[in-house]
FISE-69048 format. One record per atom (N, C-alpha, C, O): x, y negated, z negated. Coordinates in steps of 0.05 Angstrom, whole numbers, plus 32768, in hexadecimal, padded with zeros to 4 digits. Layout:
REM residues N
XYZ
...
This chain:
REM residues 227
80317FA07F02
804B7F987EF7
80477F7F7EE7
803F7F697EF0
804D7F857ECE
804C7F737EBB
80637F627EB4
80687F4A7EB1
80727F7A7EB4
80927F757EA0
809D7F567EB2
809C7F567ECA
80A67F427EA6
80BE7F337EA3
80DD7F377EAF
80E77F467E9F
80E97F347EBB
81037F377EBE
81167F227EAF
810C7F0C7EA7
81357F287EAA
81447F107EAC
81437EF27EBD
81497EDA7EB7
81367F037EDB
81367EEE7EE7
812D7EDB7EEC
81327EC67EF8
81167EE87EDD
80EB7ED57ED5
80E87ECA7EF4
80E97EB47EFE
80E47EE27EFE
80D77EE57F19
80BD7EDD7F20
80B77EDA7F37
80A87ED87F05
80967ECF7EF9
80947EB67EE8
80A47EAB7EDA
80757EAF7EEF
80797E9A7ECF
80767EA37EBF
80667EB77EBD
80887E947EA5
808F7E9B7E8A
806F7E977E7A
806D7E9A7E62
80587E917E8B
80437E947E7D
80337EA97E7A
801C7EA97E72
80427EBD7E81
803D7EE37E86
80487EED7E6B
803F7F027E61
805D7EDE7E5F
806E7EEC7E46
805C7EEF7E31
80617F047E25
804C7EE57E29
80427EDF7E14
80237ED87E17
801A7EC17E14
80117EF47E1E
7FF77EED7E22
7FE37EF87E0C
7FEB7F067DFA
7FCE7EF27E0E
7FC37EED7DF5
7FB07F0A7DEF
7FA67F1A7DFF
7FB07F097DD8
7FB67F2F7DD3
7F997F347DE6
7F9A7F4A7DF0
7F857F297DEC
7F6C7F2F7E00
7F7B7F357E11
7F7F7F4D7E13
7F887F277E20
7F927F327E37
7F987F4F7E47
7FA17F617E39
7F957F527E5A
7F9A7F707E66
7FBC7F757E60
7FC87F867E53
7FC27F657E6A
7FE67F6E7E6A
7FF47F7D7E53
800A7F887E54
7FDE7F787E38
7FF17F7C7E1F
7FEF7FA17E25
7FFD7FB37E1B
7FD97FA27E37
7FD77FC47E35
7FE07FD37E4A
7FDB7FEB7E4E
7FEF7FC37E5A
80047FCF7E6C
801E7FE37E68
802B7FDF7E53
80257FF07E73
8030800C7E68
804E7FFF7E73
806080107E73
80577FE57E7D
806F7FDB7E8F
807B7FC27E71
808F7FB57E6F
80677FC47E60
80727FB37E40
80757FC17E34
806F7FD97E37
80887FAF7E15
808B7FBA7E0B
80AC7FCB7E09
80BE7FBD7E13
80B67FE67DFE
80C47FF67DFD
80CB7FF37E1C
80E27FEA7E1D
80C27FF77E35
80CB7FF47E53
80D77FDD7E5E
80E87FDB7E6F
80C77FC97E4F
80D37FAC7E5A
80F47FAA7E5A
80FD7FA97E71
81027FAB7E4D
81177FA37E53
81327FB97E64
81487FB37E6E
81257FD77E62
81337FF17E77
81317FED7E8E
81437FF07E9E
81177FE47E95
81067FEC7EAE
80FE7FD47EBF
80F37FD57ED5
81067FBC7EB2
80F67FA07EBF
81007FA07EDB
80EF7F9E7EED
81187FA17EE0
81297F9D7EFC
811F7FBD7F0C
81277FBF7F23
81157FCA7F06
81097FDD7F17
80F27FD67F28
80F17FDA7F40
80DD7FCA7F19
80D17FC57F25
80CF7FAE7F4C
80BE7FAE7F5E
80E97F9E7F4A
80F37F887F57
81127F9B7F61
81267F8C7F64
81157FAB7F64
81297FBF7F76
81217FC87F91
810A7FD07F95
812F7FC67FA1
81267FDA7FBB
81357FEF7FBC
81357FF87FD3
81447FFE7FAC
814980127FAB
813280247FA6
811F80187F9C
812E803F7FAA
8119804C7FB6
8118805C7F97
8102805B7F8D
812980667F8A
812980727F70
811780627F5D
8104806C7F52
811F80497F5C
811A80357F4A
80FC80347F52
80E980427F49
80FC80267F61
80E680267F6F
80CE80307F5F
80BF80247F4F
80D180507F6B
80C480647F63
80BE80667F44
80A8806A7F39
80D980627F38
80D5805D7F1C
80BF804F7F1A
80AA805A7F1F
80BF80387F13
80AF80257F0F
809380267F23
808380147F1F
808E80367F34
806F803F7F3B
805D805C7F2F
804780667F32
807880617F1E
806A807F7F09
8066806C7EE9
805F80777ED4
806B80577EEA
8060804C7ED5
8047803F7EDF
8035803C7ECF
804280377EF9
802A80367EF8
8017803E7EFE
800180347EFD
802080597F08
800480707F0B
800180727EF9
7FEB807C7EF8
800C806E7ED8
800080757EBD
7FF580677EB3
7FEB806D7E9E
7FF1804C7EBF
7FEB80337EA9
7FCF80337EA9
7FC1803C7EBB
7FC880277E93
7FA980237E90
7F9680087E9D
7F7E80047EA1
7FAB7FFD7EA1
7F9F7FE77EB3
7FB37FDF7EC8
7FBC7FC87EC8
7FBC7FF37EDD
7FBF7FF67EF5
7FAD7FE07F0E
7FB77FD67F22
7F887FDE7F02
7F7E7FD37F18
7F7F7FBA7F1B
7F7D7FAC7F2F
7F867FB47EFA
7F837F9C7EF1
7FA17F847EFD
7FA07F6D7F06
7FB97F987EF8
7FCB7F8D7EFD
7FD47F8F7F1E
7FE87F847F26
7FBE7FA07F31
7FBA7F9A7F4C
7FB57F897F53
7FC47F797F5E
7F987F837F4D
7F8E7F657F4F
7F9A7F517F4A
7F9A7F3D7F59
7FA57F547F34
7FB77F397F24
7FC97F287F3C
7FC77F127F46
7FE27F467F3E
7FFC7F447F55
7FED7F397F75
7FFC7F2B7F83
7FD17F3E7F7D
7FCE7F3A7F9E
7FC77F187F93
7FD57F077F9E
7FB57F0F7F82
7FB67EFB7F75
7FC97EE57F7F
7FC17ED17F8B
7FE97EEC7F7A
7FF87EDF7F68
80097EDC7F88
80147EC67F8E
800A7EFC7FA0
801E7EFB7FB7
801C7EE77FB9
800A7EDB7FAE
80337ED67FCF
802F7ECB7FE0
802E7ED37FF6
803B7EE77FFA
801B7EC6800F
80137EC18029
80297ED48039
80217EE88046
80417ECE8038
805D7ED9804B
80717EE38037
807C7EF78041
807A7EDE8020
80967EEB8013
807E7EFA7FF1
80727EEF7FDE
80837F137FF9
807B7F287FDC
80987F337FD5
80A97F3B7FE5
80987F327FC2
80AC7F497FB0
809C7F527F99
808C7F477F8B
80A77F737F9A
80A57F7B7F7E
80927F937F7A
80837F937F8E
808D7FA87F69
80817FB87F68
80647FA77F59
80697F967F48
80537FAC7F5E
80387F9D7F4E
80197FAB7F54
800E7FAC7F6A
800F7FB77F39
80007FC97F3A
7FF97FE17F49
7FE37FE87F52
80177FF07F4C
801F80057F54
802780097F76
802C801D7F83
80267FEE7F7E
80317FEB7FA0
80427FD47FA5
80437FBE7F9C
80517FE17FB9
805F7FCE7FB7
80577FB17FD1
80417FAD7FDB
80677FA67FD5
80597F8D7FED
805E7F998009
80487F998014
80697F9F8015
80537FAE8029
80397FB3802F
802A7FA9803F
80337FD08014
801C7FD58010
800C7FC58005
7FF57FC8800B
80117FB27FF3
7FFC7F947FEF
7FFB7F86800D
7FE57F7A8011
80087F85801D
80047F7C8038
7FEF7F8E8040
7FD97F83803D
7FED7FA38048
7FE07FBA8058
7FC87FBC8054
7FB77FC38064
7FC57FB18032
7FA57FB7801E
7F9C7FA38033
7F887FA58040
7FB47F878034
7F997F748036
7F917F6E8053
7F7F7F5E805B
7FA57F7F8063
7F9A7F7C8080
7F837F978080
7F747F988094
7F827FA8806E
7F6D7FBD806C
7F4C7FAC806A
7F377FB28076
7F507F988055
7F317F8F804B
7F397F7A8063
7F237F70806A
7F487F72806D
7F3E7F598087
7F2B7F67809B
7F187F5D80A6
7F367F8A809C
7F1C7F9A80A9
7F017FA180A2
7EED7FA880AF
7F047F9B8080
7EE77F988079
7EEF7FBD8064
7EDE7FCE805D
7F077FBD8062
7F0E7FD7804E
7F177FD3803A
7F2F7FD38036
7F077FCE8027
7F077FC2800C
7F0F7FE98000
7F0C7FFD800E
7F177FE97FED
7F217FFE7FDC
7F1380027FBF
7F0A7FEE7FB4
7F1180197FB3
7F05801B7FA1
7F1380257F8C
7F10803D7F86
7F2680147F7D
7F3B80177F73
7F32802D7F5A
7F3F80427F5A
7F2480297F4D
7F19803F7F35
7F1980587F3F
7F21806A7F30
7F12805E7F55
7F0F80717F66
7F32807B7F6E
7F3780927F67
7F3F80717F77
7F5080717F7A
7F61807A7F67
7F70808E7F6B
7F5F806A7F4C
7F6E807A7F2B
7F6080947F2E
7F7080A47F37
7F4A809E7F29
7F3D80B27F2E
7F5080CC7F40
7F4C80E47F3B
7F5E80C67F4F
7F6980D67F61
7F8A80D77F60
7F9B80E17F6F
7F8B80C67F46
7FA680CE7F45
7FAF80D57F28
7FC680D67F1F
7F9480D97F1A
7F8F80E77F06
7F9D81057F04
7FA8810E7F18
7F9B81167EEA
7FA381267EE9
7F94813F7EF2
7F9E81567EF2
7F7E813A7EF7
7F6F814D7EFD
7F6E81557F1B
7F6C816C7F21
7F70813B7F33
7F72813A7F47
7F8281317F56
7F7C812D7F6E
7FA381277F48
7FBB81257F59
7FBF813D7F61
7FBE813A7F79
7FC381537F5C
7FD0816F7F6C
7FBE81707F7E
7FC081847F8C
7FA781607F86
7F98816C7F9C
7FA081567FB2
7FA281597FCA
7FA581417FA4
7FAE81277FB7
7FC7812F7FC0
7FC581277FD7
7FDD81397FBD
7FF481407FC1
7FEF81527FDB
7FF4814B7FF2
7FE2816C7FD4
7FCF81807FDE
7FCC81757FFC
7FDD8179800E
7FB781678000
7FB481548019
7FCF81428021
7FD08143803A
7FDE81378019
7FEA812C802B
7FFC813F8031
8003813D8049
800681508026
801B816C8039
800981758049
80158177805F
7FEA817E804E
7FDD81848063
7FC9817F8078
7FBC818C8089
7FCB8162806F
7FBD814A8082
7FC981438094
7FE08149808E
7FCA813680AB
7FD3812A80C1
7FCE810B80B8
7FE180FB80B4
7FAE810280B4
7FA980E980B3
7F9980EB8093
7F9280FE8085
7F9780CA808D
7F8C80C78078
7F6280CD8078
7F5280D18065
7F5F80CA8098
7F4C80DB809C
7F4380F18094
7F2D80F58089
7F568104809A
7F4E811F8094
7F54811D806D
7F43812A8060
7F6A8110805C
7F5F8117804A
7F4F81128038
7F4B811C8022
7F3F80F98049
7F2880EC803A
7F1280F68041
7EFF80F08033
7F0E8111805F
7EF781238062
7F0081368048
7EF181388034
7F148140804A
7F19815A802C
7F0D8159801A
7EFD816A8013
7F17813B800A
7F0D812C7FF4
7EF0812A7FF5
7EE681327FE0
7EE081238006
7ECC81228006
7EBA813B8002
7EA5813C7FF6
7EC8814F8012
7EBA816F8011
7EC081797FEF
7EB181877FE1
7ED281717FEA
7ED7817D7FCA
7EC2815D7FB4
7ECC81557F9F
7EAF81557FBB
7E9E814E7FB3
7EAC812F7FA7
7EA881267F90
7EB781267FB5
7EC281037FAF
7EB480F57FBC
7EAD80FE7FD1
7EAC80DF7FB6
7E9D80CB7FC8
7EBA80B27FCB
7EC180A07FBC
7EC480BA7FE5
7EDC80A97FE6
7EDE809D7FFD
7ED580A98011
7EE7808B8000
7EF7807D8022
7F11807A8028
7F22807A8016
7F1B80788044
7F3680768044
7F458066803B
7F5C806C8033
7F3A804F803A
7F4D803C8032
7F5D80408008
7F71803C7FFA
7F41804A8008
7F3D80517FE4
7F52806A7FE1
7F6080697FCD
7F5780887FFC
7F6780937FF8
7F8280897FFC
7F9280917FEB
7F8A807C800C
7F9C8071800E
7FAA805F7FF9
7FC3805D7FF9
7F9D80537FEB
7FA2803A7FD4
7FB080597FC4
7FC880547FC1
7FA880767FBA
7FA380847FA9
7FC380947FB6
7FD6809D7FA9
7FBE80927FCF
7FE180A37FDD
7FF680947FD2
800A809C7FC8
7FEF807B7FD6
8009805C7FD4
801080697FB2
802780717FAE
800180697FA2
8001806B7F82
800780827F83
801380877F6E
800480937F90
801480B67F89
802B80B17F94
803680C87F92
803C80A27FA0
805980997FA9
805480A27FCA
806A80A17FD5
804180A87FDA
804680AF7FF3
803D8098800A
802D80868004
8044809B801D
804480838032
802B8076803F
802E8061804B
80148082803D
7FFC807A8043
7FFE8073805B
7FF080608063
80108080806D
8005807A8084
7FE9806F8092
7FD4807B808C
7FE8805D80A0
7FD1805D80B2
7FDA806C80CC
7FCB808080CC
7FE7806F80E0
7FF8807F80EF
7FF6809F80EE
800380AB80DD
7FE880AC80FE
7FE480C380F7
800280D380FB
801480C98109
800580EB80EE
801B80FC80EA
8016810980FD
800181148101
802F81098113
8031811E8134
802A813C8126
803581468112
801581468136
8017815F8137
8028816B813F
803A815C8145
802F81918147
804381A48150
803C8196816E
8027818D8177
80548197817B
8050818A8198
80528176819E
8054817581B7
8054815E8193
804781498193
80648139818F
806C81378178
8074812E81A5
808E812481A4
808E810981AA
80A380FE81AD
807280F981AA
806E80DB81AB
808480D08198
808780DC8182
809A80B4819F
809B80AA818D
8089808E817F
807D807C8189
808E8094816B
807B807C815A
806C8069816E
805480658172
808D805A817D
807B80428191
8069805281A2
8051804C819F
806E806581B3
805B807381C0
8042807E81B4
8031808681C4
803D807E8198
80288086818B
801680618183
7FFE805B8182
802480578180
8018803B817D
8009802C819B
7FF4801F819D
801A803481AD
801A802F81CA
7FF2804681C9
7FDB803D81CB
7FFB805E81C6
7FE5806F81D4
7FC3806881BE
7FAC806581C8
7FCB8069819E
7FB6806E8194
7FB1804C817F
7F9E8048816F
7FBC80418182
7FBA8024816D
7FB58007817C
7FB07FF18171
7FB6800A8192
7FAC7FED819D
7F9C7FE18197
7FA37FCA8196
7F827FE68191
7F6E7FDB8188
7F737FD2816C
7F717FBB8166
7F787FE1815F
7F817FD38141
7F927FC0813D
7F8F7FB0812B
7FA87FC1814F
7FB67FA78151
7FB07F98815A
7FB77F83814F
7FA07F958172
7F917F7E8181
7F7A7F718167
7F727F5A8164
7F777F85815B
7F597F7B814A
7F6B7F6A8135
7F6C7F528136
7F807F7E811C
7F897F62810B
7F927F50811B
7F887F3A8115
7FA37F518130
7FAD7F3A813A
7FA17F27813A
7FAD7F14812F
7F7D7F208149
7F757F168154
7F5E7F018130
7F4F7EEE812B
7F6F7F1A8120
7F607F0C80FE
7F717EF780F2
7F6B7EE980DF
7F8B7EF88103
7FA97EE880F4
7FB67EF680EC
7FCA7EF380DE
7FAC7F0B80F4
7FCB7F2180DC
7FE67F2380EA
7FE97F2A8101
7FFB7F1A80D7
801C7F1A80E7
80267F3780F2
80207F4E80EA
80367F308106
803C7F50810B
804C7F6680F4
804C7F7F80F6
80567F5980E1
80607F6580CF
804D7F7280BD
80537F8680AF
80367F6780BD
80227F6E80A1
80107F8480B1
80067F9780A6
800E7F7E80D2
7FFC7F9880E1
80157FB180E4
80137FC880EA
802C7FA180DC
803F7FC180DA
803E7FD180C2
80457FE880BD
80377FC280B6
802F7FC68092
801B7FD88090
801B7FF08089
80077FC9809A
7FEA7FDD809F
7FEF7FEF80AB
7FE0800180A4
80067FF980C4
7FFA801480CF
8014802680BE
8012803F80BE
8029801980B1
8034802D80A2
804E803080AC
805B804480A4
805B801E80BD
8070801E80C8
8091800C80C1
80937FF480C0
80A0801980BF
80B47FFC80B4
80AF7FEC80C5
80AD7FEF80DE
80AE7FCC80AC
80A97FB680B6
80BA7FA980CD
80B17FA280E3
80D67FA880C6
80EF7F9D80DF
80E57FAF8104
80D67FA68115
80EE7FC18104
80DE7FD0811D
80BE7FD48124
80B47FD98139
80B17FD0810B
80927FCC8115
80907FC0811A
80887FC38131
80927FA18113
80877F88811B
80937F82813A
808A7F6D8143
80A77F8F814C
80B27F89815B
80A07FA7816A
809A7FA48182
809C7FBA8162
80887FCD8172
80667FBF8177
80587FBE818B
80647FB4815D
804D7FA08167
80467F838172
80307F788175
80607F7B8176
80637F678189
805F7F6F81A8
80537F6081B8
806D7F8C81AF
80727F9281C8
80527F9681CC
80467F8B81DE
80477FA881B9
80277FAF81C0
80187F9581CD
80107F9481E4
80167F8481BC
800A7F6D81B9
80147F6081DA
80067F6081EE
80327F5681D9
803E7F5481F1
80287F5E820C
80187F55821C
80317F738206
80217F938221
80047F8A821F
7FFB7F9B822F
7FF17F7E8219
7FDC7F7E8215
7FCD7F648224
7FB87F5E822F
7FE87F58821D
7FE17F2D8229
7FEB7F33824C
7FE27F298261
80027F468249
80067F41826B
7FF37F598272
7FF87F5D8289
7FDF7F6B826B
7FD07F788281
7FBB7F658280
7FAF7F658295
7FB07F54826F
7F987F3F826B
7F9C7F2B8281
7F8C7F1F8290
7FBD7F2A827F
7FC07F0B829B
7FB97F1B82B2
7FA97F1282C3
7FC77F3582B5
7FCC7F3982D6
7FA77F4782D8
7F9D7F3C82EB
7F957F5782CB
7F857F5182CD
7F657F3C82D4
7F4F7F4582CE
């Protein structure tokens, strides 16, 4: 996300960069800037969306990823920026605190035209981002999860980390956090990660996750004491 708003949500030293610059070849200038600027900075879910199909097209998508994690701050993100929004810039970066760096080229690669209908493909018949990064792999990709996942977020879908209940399977969420995620929360926790940003990472709304992973966390300190 390049574009400017009325509200110069940004510095005004973004307006006017120098024709080297990456931004001038951003697909969010220009003719879009002044339709579309407030889309990007909406939480309406339409809008939203709008403004993340401009940047599955852009040509420098990685560039303006980098730029935006750059620029977050520590605790308050707004805004759509290089095709995710802050959540998922939260999630990336509790991903590489695990040492899951992403391979963003790789990633454009898969939401290309040649191999989005296959990415789509996998998430209607995947459970986890596991299984569709074994698929991917059998159809001759050299990919990782974290890299598929960066590539789900940019096709508009949720990237769960949280696997999808199978037939049978009437766990609710907390009960699935409770049975199969402890360790992962114990682990960012124990890196600094806030409970909101390990709710981020496993894919859960933030208001009720961070309070599902408080209770985990909670549950974990009193079997450690009475232990």
């Amino acid at each position: 996300m390049t574009i400017l708003n009325a509200d110069m949500r940004r510095s005004r030293s973004y307006a006017a960069p120098a024709s080297s610059d990456w931004k001038t070849r951003s697909v969010c200038r220009g003719e879009f800037a002044g339709e579309l600027a407030d889309d990007f900075y909406s939480t309406t879910k339409s809008r939203k969306e709008r403004a993340r199909a401009l940047c599955v097209g852009c040509p420098v998508i990685v560039e303006c990823l980098n730029n935006q994690r750059q620029s977050d701050d520590a605790i308050y993100r707004w805004g759509i920026g290089g095709g995710l929004d802050p959540e998922q810039r939260r999630a990336l970066e509790l991903e590489e605190l695990l040492g899951n760096v992403p391979n963003l080229a790789m990633a454009r690669v898969l939401v290309s035209l040649r191999w989005l209908w296959r990415l789509r493909q996998l998430k209607a018949g995947c459970r986890t981002l596991e299984g569709m990064t074994a698929a991917l792999r059998e159809d001759g990709l050299f990919v990782d999860v974290v890299t598929v996942r960066v590539a789900v977020w940019w096709s508009g879908g949720q990237g769960s980390r949280m696997a999808r209940l199978g037939p049978g399977d009437r766990r609710s969420w907390r009960a699935q956090l409770r049975d199969d995620y402890v360790d992962v929360i114990v682990a960012l926790h124990e890196r600094g990660a806030r409970r909101a940003d390990i709710a981020a990472y496993l894919g859960i709304p933030s208001t009720n996750g961070a309070k599902g992973v408080s209770d985990i966390l909670r549950a974990v300190t009193e079997t450690g004491a009475a232990a």
